[in-house]
Backbone as JSON Lines, residues from 0, in Angstrom:
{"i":0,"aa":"X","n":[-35.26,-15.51,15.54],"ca":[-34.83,-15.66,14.17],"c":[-33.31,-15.56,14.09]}
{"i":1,"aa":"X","n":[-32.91,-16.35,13.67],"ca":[-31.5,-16.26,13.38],"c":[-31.3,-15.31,11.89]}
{"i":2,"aa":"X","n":[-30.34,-14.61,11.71],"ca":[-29.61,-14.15,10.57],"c":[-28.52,-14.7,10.03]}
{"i":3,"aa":"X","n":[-28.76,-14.35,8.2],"ca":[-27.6,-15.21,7.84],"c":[-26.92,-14.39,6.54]}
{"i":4,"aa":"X","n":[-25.58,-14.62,6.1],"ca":[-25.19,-13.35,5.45],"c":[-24.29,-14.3,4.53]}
{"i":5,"aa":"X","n":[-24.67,-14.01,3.05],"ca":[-23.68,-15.27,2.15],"c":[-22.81,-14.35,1.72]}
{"i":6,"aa":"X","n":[-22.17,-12.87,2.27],"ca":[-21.5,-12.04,2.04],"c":[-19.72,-13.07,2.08]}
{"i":7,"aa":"X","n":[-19.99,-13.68,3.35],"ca":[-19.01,-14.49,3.34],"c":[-18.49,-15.56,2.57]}
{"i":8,"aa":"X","n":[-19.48,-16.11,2.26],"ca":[-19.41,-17.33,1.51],"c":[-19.0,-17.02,0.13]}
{"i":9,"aa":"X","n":[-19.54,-15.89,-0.4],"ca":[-19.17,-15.34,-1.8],"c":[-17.91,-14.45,-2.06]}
{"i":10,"aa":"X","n":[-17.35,-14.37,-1.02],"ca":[-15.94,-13.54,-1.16],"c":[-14.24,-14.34,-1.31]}
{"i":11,"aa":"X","n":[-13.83,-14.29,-2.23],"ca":[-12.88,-15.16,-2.07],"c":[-11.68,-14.42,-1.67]}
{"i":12,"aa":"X","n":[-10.22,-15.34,-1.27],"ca":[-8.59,-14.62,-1.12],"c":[-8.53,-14.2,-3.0]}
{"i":13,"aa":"X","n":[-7.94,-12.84,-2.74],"ca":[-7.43,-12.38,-3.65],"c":[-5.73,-11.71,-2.96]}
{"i":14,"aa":"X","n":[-4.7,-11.79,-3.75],"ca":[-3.34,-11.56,-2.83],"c":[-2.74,-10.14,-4.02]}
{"i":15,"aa":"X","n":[-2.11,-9.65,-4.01],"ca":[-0.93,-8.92,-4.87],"c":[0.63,-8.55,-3.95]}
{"i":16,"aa":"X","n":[1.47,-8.06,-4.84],"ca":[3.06,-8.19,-4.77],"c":[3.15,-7.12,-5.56]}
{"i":17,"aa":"X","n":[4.44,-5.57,-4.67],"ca":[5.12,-4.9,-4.82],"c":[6.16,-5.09,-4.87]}
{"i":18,"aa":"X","n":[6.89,-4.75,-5.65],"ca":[8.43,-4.6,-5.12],"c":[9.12,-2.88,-5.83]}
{"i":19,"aa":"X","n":[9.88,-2.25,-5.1],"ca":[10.33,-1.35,-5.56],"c":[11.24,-1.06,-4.54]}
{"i":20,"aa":"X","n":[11.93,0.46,-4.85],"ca":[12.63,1.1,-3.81],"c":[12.07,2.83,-3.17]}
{"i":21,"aa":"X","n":[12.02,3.64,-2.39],"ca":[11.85,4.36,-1.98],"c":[12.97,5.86,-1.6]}
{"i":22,"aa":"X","n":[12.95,6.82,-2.34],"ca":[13.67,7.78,-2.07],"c":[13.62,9.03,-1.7]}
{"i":23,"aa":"X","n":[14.03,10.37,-1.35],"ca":[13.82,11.73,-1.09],"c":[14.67,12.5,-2.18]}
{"i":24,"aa":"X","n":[14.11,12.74,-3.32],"ca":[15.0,13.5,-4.1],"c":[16.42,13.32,-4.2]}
{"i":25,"aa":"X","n":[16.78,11.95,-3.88],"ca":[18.11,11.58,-3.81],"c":[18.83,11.38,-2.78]}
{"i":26,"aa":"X","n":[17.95,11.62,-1.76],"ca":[18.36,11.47,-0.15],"c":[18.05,10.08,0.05]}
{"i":27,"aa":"X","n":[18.87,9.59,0.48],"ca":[19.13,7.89,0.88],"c":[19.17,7.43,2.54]}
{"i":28,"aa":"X","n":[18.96,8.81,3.1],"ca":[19.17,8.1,4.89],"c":[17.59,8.74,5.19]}
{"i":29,"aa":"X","n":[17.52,8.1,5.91],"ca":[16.1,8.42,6.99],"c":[15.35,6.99,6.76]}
{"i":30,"aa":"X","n":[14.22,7.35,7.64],"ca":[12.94,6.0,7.25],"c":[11.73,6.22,6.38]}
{"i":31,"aa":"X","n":[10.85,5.37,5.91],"ca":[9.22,5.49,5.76],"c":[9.03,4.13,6.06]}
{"i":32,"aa":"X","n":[7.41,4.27,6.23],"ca":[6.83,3.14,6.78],"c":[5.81,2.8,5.08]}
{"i":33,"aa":"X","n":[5.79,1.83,5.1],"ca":[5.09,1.2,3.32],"c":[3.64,0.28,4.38]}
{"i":34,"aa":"X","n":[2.32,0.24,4.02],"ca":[1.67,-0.37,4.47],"c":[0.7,-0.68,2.81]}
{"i":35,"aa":"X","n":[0.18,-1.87,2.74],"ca":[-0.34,-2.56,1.81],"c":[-1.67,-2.32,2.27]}
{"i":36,"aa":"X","n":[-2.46,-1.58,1.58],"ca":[-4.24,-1.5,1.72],"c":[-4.9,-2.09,0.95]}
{"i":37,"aa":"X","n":[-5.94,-2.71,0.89],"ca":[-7.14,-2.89,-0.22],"c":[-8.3,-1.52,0.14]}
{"i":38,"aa":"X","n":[-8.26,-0.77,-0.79],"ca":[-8.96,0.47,-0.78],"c":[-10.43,0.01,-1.63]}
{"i":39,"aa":"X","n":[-11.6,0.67,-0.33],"ca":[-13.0,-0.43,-0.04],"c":[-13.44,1.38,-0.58]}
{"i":40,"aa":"X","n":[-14.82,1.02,-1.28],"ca":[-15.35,1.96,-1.86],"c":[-16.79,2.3,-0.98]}
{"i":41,"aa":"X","n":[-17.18,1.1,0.19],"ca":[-18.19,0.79,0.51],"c":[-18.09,0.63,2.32]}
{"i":42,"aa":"X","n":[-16.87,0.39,2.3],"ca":[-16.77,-0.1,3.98],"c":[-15.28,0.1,4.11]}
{"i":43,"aa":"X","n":[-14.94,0.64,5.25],"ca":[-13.27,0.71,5.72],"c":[-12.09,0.02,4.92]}
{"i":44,"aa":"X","n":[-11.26,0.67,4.77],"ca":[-10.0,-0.09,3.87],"c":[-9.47,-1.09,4.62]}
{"i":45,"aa":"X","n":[-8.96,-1.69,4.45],"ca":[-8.46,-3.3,5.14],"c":[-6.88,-2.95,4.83]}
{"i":46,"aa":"X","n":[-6.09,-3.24,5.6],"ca":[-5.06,-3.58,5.64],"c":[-4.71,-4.67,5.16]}
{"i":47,"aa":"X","n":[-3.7,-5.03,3.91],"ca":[-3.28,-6.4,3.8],"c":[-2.2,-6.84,4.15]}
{"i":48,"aa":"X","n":[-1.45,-6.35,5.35],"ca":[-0.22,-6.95,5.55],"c":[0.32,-6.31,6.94]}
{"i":49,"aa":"X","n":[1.27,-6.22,8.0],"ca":[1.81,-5.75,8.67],"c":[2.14,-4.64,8.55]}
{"i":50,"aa":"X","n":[2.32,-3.38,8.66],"ca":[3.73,-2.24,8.18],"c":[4.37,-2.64,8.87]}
{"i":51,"aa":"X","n":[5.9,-2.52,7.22],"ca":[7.21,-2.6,7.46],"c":[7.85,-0.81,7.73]}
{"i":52,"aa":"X","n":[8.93,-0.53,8.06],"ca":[9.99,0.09,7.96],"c":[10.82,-0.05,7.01]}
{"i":53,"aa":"X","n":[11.67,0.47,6.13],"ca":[12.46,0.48,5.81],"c":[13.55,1.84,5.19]}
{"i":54,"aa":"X","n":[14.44,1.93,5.37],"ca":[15.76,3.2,5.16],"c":[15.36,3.62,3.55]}
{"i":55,"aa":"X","n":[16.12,5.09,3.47],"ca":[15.5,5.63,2.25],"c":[16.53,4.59,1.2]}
{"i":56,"aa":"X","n":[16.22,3.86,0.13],"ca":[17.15,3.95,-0.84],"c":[16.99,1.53,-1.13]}
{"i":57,"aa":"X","n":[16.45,1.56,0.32],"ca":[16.63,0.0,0.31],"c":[15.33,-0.32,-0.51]}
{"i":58,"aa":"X","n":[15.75,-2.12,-1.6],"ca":[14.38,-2.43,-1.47],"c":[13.89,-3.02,-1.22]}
{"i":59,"aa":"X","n":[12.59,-3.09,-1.19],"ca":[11.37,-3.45,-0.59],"c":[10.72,-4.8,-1.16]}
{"i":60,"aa":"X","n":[10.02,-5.59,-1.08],"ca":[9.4,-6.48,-2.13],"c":[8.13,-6.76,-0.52]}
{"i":61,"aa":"X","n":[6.92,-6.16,-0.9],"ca":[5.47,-6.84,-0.04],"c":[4.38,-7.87,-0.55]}
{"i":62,"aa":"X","n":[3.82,-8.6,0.19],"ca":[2.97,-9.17,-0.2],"c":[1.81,-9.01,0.38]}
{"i":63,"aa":"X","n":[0.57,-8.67,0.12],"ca":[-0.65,-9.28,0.84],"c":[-1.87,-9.76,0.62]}
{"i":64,"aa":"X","n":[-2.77,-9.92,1.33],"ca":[-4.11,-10.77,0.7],"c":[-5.38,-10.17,1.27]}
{"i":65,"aa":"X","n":[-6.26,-10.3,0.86],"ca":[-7.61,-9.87,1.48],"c":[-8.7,-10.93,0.87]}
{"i":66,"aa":"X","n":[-9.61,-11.04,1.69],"ca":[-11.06,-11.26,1.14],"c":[-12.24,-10.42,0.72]}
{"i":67,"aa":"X","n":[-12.69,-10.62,-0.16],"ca":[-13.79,-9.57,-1.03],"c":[-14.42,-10.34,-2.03]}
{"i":68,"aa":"X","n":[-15.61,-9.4,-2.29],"ca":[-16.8,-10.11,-2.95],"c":[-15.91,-9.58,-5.14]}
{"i":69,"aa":"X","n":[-15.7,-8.74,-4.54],"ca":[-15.14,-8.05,-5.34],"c":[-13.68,-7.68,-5.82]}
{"i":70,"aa":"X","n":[-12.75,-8.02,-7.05],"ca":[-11.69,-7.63,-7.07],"c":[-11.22,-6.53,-6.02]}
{"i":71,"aa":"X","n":[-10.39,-6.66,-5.54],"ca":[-9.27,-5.78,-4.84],"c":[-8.88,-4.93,-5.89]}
{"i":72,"aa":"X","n":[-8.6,-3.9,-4.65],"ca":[-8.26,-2.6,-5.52],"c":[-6.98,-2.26,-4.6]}
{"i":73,"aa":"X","n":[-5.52,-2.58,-4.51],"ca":[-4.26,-2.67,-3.77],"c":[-3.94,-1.1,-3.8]}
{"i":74,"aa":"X","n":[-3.36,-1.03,-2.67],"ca":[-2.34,0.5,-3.12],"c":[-1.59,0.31,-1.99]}
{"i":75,"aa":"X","n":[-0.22,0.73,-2.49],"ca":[0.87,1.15,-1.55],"c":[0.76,2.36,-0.71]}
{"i":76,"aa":"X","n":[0.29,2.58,0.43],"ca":[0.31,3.74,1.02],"c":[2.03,3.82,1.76]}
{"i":77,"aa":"X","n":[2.68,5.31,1.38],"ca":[3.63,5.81,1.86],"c":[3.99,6.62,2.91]}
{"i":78,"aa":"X","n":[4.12,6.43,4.33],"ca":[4.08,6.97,5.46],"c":[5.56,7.87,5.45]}
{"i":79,"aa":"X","n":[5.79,9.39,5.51],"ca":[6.98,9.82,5.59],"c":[7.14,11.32,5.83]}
{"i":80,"aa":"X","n":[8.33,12.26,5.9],"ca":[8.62,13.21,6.06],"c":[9.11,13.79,5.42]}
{"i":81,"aa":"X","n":[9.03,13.57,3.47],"ca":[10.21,13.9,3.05],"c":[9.5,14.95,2.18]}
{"i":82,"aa":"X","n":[10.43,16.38,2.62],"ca":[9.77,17.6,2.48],"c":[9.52,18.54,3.59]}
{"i":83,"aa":"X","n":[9.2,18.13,4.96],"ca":[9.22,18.42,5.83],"c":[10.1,17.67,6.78]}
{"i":84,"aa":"X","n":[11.12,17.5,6.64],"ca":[12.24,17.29,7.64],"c":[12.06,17.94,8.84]}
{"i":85,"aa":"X","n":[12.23,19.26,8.85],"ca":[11.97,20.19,10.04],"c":[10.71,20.31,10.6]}
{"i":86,"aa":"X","n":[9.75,19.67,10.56],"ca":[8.67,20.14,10.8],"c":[7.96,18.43,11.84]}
{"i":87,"aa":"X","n":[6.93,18.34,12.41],"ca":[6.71,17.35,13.12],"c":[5.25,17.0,11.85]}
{"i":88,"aa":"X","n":[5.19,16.12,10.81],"ca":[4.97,16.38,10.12],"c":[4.91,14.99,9.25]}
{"i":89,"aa":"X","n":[3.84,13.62,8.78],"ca":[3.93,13.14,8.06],"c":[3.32,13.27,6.91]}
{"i":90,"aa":"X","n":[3.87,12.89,5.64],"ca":[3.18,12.6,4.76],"c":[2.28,11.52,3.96]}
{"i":91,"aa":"X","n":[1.63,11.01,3.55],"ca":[0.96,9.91,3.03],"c":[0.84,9.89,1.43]}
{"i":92,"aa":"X","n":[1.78,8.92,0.74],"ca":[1.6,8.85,-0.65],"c":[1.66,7.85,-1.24]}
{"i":93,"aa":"X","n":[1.02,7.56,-1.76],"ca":[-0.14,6.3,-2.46],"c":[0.65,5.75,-4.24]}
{"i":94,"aa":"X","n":[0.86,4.63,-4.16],"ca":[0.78,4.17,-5.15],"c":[-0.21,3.46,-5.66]}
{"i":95,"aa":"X","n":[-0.78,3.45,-6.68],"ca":[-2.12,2.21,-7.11],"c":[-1.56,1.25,-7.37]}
{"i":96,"aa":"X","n":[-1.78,0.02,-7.46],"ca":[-1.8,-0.95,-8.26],"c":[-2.75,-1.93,-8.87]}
{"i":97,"aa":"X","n":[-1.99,-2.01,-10.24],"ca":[-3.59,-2.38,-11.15],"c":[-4.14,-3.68,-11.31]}
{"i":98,"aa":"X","n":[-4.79,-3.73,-11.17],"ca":[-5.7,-5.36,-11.34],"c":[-4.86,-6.3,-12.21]}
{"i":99,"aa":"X","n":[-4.52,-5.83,-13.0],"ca":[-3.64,-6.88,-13.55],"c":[-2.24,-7.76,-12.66]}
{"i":100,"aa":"X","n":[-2.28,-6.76,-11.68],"ca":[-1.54,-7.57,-10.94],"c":[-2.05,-8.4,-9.11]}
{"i":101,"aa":"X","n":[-3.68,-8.32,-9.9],"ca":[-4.1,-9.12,-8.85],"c":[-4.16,-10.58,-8.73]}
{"i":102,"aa":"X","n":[-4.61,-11.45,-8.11],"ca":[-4.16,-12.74,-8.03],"c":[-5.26,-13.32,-7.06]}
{"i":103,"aa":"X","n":[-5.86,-14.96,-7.75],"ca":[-7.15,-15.49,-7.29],"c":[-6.66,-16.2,-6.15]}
{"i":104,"aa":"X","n":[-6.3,-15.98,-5.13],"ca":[-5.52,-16.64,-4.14],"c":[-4.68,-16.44,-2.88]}
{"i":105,"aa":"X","n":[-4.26,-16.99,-1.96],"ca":[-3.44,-16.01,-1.01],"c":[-1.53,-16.02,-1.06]}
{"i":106,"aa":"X","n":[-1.28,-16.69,-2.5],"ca":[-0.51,-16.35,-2.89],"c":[-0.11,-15.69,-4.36]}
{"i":107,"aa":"X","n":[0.51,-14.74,-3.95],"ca":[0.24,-14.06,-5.2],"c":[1.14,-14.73,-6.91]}
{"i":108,"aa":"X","n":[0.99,-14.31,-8.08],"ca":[1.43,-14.9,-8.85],"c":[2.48,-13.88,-10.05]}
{"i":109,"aa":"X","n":[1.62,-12.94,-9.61],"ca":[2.59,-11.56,-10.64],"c":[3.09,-10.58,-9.31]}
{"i":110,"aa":"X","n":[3.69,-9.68,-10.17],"ca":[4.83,-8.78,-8.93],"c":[4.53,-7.53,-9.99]}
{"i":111,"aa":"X","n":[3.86,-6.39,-9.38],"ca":[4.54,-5.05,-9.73],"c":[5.55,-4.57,-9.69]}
{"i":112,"aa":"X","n":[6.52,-4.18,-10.09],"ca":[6.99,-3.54,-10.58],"c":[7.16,-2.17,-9.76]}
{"i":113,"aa":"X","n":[7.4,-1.48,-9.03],"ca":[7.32,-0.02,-9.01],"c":[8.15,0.95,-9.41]}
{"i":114,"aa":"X","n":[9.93,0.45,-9.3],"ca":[10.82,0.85,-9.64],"c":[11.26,1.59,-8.54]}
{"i":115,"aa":"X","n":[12.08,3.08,-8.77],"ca":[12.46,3.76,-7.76],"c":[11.39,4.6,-7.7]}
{"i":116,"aa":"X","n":[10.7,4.91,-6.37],"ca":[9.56,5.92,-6.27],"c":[10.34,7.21,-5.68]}
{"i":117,"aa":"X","n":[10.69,8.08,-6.08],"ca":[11.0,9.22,-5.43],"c":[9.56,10.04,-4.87]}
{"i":118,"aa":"X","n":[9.93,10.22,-3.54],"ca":[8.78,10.71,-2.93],"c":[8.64,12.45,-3.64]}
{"i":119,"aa":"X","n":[9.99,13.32,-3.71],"ca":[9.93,14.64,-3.93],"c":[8.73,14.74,-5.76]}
{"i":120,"aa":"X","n":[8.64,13.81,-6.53],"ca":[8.3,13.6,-7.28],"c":[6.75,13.66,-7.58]}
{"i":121,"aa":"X","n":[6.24,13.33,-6.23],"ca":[4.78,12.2,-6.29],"c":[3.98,13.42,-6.47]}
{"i":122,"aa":"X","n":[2.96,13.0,-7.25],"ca":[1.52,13.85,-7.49],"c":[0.96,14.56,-6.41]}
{"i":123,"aa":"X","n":[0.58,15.37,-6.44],"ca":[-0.93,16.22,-5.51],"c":[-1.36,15.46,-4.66]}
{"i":124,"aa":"X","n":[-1.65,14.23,-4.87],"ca":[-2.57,13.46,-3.92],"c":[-1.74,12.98,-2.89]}
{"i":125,"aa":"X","n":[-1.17,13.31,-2.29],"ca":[-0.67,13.28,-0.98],"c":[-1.0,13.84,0.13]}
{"i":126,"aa":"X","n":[-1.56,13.84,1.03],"ca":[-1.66,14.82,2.5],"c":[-0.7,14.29,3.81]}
{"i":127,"aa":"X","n":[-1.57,15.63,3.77],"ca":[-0.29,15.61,5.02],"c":[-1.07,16.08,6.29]}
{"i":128,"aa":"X","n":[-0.11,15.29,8.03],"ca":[-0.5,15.01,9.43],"c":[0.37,15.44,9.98]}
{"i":129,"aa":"X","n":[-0.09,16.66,10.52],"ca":[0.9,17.47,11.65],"c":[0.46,17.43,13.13]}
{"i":130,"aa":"X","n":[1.46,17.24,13.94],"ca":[0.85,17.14,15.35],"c":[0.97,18.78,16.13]}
């Protein structure tokens, strides 16, 4: 018997677009790493794009795309140290972004917005990876 799965067939490109800048309470030198997720409620988060690098203070503008049966649910995940400088020590902090700035396609058509994200700023929901 062969198997057959229209999981595929029914999922289309959906894309979205960040742009912002990244800071440490006003600290402008060091790095973070920005990686674009589609956050899956049901099966592993997907990556939509490469991680970039970029210096505290520069900005940024990402794009990426996924396939799903289901609107995408985007978030900026924030790879960094800021707070623990001294310590061997990353942090992870998440921006959402909202459906309204999703897009039926693998190019996207609207741009969030994020502005300046100061990391010293960000909500609770951050954790943190110590080696």
């Amino acid at each position: 018997m062969f198997g057959f799965s229209t999981a595929g067939l029914l999922s289309r490109t959906q894309s979205t677009a960040i742009r912002g800048s990244v800071i440490c309470g006003g600290k402008r030198f060091g790095t973070v790493r920005l990686e674009l997720w589609d956050k899956d409620r049901t099966d592993p988060d997907d990556l939509m794009m490469k991680p970039v690098k970029i210096s505290y203070g520069d900005t940024f503008t990402l794009e990426g795309k996924e396939n799903e049966l289901t609107t995408i649910d985007p978030e900026l995940r924030i790879i960094h140290n800021c707070g623990y400088e001294n310590e061997r020590c990353l942090k992870k902090s998440i921006v959402l972004i909202s459906d309204e700035y999703v897009t039926d396609g693998p190019i996207p058509k609207k741009l969030f917005r994020a502005g300046t994200i100061d990391l010293r700023k960000m909500k609770s929901t951050d954790t943190k990876e110590c080696n």
